[in-house]
N, C-alpha and C positions, 0 to 999 in steps of 0.2 A: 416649562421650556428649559431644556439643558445650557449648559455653560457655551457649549459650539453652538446651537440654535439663534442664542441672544446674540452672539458676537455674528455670526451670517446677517439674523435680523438688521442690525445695525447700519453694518456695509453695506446692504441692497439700499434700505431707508435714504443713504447720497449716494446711487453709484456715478451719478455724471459729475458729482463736484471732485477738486484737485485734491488729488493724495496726500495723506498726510505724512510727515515725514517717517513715520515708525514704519509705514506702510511700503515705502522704498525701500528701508530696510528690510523690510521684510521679501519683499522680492528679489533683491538684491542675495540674500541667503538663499532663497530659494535656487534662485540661478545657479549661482555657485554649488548649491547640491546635485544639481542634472547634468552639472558641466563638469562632473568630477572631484571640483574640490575638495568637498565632506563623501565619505561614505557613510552607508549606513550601519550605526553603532558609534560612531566618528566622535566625539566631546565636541560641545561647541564651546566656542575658544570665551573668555571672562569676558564681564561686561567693558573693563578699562580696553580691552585686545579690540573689540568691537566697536569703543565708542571716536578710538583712535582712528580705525580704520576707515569707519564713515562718516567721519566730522562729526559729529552729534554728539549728547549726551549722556548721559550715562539712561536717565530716564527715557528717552525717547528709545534706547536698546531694549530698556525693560520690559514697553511697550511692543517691542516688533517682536523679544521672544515671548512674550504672552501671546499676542498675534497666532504664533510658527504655533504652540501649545495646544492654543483653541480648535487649530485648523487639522493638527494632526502630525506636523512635519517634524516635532520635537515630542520624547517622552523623556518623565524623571526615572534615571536609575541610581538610586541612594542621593546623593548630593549633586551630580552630576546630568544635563542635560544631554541627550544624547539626539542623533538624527534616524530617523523612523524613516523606512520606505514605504510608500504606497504604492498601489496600484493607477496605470495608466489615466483611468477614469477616475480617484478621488484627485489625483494631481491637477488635472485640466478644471477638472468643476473647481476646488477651492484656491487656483490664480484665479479664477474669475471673479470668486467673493471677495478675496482681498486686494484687487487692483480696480480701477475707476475707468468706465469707460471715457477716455478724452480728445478731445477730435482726433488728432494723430495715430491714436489705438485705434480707434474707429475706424478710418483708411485700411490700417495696419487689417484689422479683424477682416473687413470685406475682402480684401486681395485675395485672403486665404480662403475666403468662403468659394472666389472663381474658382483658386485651385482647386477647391474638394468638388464643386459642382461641373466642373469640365470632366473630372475622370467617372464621376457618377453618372451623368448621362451620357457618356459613351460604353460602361459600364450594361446599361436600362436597355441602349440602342440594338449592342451585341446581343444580349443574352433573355430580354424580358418575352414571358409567356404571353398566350391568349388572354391569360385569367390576369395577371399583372398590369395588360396593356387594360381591360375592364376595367379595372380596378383604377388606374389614371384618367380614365375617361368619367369616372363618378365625381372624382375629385374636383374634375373640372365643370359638370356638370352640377354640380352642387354652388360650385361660387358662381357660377351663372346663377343660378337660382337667386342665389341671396342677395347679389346686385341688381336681378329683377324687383325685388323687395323693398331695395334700399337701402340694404345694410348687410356688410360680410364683417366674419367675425376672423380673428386672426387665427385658430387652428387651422379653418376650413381656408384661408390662402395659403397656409403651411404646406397644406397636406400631401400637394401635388410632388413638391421638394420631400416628403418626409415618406413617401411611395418610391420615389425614383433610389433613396436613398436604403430602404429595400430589397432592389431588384440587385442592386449591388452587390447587398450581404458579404460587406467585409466591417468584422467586428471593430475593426481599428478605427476605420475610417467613421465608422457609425459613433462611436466614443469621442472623435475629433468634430467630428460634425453638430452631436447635440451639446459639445462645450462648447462651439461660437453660435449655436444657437441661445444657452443658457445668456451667453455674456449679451447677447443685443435685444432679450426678450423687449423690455418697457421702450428701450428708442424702435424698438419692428413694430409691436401695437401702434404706436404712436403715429410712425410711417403711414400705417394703413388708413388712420384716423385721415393724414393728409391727403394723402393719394385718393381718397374716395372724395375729398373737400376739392380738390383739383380735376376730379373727372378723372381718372388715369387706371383706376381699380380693373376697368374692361378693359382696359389696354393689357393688362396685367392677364387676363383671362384669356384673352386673342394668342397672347405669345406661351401661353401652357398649353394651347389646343396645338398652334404651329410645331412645338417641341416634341409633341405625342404623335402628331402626322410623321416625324423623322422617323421617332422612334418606332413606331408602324411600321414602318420600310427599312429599318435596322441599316438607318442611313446613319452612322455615328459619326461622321465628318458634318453632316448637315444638323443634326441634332446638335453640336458642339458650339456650331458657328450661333446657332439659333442663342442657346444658353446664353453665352457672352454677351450677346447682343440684351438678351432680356436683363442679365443680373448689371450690366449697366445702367441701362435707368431707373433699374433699382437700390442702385446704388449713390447715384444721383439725388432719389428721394427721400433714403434716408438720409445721407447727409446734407439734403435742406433740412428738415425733420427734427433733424440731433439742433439746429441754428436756432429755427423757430422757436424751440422749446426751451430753450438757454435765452432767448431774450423774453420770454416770459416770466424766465425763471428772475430777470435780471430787472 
């Protein structure tokens, strides 16, 4: 296992417990890299310039540029650390390894999850084929299946979201998509674990058939309203889900 391997290991190992402080720093640099204030090639300013500027210690910087190092966002050139661009997709994936998901995130992450699934299923409504609309209909006919059984498994509730998402075929969106999907993977399984403990999984299946009848009739105003309505109490459910499992944890 590589140096950035063990340092992701790590960060997944507590992603719901509170950030530690290097790790605010470390965000906090990040920010300011997307918001302009480093470019890339930029010097990042001494540990004293740093530990002043974020109350902290000299250690605790040492800590969040190791952090920025492991993940990518800093490279050594001779003595000097410098700032490294990535691409859109290692950016999104490694905030998510070094930030904790914590309630407020939580909120924060879902809101944006409506934004991206209001424009995608109006997206699926306008433009999806014969063979796309099939291909939604398996999806859903497969977690009927496994809640006949007794048990669904978390890809196969994914799947229906990760079809529609698809039919979209916008590369942007699809990189912003499977980064708040990466950040809520263990509290979504987790969801599902309740949601089927509560009876609620076929309610979950009823509102992916309603979604697919809209988008049958490339009704994307009705498809849209549908969405909303379903990623609500799912949203609901994970954040009972995220509580439950925090007073276990506790």
């Amino acid at each position: 296992m590589g140096k950035s391997d063990k340092y992701v290991a790590k960060m997944t190992s507590r992603r719901i417990n509170k950030p530690k402080l290097s790790e605010k720093v470390s965000i906090g640099l990040i920010n300011a890299f997307h918001l302009g204030s480093y470019l890339e090639g930029d010097e990042l300013p001494s540990e004293r310039k740093l530990a002043d500027e974020y109350g902290v210690s000299r250690t605790v910087i040492r800590e969040a540029i190791e952090n920025l190092e492991n993940i990518g966002y800093l490279e050594q050139k001779g003595r000097k650390r410098v700032f490294k661009k990535m691409n859109i997709t290692e950016n999104m994936i490694h905030f998510e390894e070094i930030t904790d998901v914590e309630y407020k995130s939580l909120i924060d992450l879902l809101d944006v999850r409506e934004l991206l699934e209001r424009f995608i299923v109006r997206r699926a409504a306008e433009k999806a084929t014969e063979e796309e609309i099939a291909n939604l209909q398996k999806c859903i006919d497969k977690m009927k299946m496994q809640l006949e059984n007794g048990n669904i498994d978390y890809e196969t509730e994914t799947s229906f979201h990760s079809n529609l998402l698809k039919i979209a075929d916008n590369k942007v969106l699809s990189q912003m998509f499977n980064a708040y999907e990466a950040s809520i993977y263990d509290i979504g399984k987790y969801s599902l674990y309740v949601a089927q403990k509560r009876g609620l999984a076929i309610t979950a299946a009823e509102e992916h058939q309603a979604i697919l009848n809209a988008i049958k009739s490339h009704n994307a105003d009705l498809a849209e309203k549908l969405m909303i309505n379903h990623l609500k109490y799912a949203k609901h459910n994970i954040l009972l889900s995220y509580r439950l499992k925090n007073q276990k944890n506790h």
